[in-house]
N, C-alpha and C positions, 0 to 999 in steps of 0.2 A: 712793575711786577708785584710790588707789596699790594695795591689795590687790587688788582684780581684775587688773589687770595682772599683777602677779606672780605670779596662782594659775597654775599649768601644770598641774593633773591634769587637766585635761579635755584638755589637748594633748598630755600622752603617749600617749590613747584614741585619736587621730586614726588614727596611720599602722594601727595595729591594726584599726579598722575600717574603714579603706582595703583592706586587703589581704583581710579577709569578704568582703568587698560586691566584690570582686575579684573575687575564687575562684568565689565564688555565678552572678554575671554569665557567668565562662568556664564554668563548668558546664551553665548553661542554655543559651548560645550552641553548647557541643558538644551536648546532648541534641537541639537543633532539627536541628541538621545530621544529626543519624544518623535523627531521624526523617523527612528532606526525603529523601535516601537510598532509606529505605524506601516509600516512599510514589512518588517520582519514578516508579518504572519501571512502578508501577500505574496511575498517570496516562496516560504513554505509551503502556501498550497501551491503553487506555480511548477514545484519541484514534487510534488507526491504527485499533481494529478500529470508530469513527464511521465513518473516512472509507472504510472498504472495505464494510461493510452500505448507505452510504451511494451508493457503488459500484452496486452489486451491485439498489439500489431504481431505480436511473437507466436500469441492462440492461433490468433488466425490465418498465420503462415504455414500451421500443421495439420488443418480441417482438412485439404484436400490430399494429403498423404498416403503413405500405407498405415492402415489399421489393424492391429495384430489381433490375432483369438486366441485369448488364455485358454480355450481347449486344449489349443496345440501348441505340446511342449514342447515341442522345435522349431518351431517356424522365428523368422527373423523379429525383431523388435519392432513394433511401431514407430511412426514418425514422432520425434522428440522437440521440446525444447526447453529450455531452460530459463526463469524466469529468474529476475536478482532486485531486491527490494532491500534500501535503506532506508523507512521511511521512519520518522519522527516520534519520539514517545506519546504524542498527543494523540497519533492513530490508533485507535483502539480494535479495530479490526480489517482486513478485508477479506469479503468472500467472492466465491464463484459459483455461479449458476444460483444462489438461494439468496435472499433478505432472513439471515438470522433473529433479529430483534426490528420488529414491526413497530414497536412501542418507542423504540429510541432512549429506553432506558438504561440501557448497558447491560442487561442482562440476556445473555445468550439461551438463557435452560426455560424459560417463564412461562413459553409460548412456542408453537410448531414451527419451524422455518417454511417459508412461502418460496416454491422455486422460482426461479426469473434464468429462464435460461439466456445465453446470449449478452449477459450481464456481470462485469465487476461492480462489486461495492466498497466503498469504504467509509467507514464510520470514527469521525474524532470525538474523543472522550465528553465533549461539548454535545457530545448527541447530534450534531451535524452532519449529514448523513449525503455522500456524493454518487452518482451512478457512470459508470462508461459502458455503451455498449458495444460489443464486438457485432461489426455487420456480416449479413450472409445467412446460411443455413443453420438451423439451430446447430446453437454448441452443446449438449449434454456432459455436466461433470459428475464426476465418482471419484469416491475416495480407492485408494488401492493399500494393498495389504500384501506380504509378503506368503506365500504359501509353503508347506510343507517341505517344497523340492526349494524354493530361495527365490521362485519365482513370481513376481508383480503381477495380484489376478485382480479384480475388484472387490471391495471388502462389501460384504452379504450379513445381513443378522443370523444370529442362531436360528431363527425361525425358517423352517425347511421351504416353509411353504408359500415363499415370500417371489415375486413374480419380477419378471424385465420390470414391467411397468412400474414398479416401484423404485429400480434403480433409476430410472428417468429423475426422482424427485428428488433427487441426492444433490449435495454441493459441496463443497470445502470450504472453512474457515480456518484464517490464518489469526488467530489473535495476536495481541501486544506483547513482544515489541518484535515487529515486520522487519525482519531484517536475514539476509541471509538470500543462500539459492534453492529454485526450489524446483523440481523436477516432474513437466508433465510428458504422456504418451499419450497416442491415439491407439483403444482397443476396439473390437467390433464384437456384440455379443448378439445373438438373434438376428442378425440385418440393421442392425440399431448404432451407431459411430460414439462411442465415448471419450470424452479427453478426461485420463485418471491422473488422478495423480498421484505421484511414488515418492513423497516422503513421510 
C-alpha cells in the first residue's frame, strides 16, 4: 500500500494531459465558431427570402378578389391580407412595385424610384439588393391614407391635377427595421386594380 502512494509517474502525466485535452477542446470550440460564422448569414438569407416569397404568395392570393372603390363610402371592404415581417437589422429596405435606390447606395431620396410592378425587393445594408416576383397579372401598388370620414382611399399629391396614370407608378417602401404586420387591400379606381396599402 505504502508504494502506491509514493509512485508519482502517473502524476507528472496529469498536468500534460491536461493541457492536450485543453488545446484539442479550444481548437474545436474555435473550428465551431468559424463554422457558425459561415454558415449564419446563409441561414439569414434562407429565412428573409421565406418570409418575402411568403409575402409575395399572400399578394397574390388577393389579385382575384373583390376590389373596393373609395368613391363609395359604403360599399364592403376590399379583399385583404396581412403581411408579418421579422426580418433582420441588416435589411435595409423592402419595397413594392418600385426599385427605390437604383444606385444601391442606401439612399432612398437621391434619385426617382423606377416602378417594377409585380415585384418585391429587398435591400441589405451591404447594398445587396434581391428581387421576388409575384406571377400573373400586373400588381399595381399605392400607398393609402386615411380620409377625412376615417376612411382608407389612396394617397394623391396636393397637385389636383395629377392623373390615374400616375398612381400606376407609385410603390411602398418599408425601411429599417421590417418588422411588424402590415396591412394590404385590393381598391379599383378607373377600371384599374390596386393593392394599397393601409398602414
Amino acid at each position: 500500500m505504502k508504494k502506491i502512494i509514493s509512485d508519482t509517474v502517473a502524476a507528472d502525466t496529469i498536468p500534460l494531459k491536461l493541457v492536450v485535452y485543453l488545446g484539442l477542446l479550444a481548437a474545436v470550440v474555435f473550428l465551431l465558431a468559424q463554422a457558425w460564422n459561415i454558415a449564419s448569414p446563409v441561414l439569414q438569407e434562407a429565412e428573409v427570402k421565406n418570409q418575402v416569397e411568403t409575402a409575395s404568395l399572400s399578394l397574390l392570393s388577393i389579385q382575384e378578389g373583390y376590389a373596393r372603390d373609395p368613391a363609395d363610402r359604403y360599399g364592403p371592404e376590399g379583399s385583404m391580407c396581412t403581411l408579418s415581417f421579422s426580418l433582420p437589422s441588416s435589411v435595409r429596405y423592402i419595397s413594392f412595385g418600385v426599385d427605390p435606390d437604383q444606385e444601391c447606395n442606401g439612399n432612398l431620396t437621391d434619385s426617382g424610384w423606377v416602378p417594377e410592378n409585380n415585384t418585391l425587393i429587398y435591400q441589405y445594408k451591404n447594398g445587396v439588393k434581391k428581387r421576388v416576383l409575384i406571377e400573373g397579372t400586373p400588381v399595381h401598388f399605392i400607398k393609402g391614407t386615411r380620409n377625412s370620414e376615417g376612411k382608407w382611399v389612396p394617397a394623391e399629391d396636393q397637385d389636383i391635377s395629377r392623373k390615374v396614370s400616375g398612381l400606376e407608378s407609385t410603390g411602398i417602401v418599408i425601411e429599417s427595421p421590417v418588422s411588424g404586420e402590415f396591412l394590404f387591400e385590393m381598391v379599383t379606381r378607373d377600371g384599374i386594380r390596386y393593392t394599397m396599402a393601409r398602414f
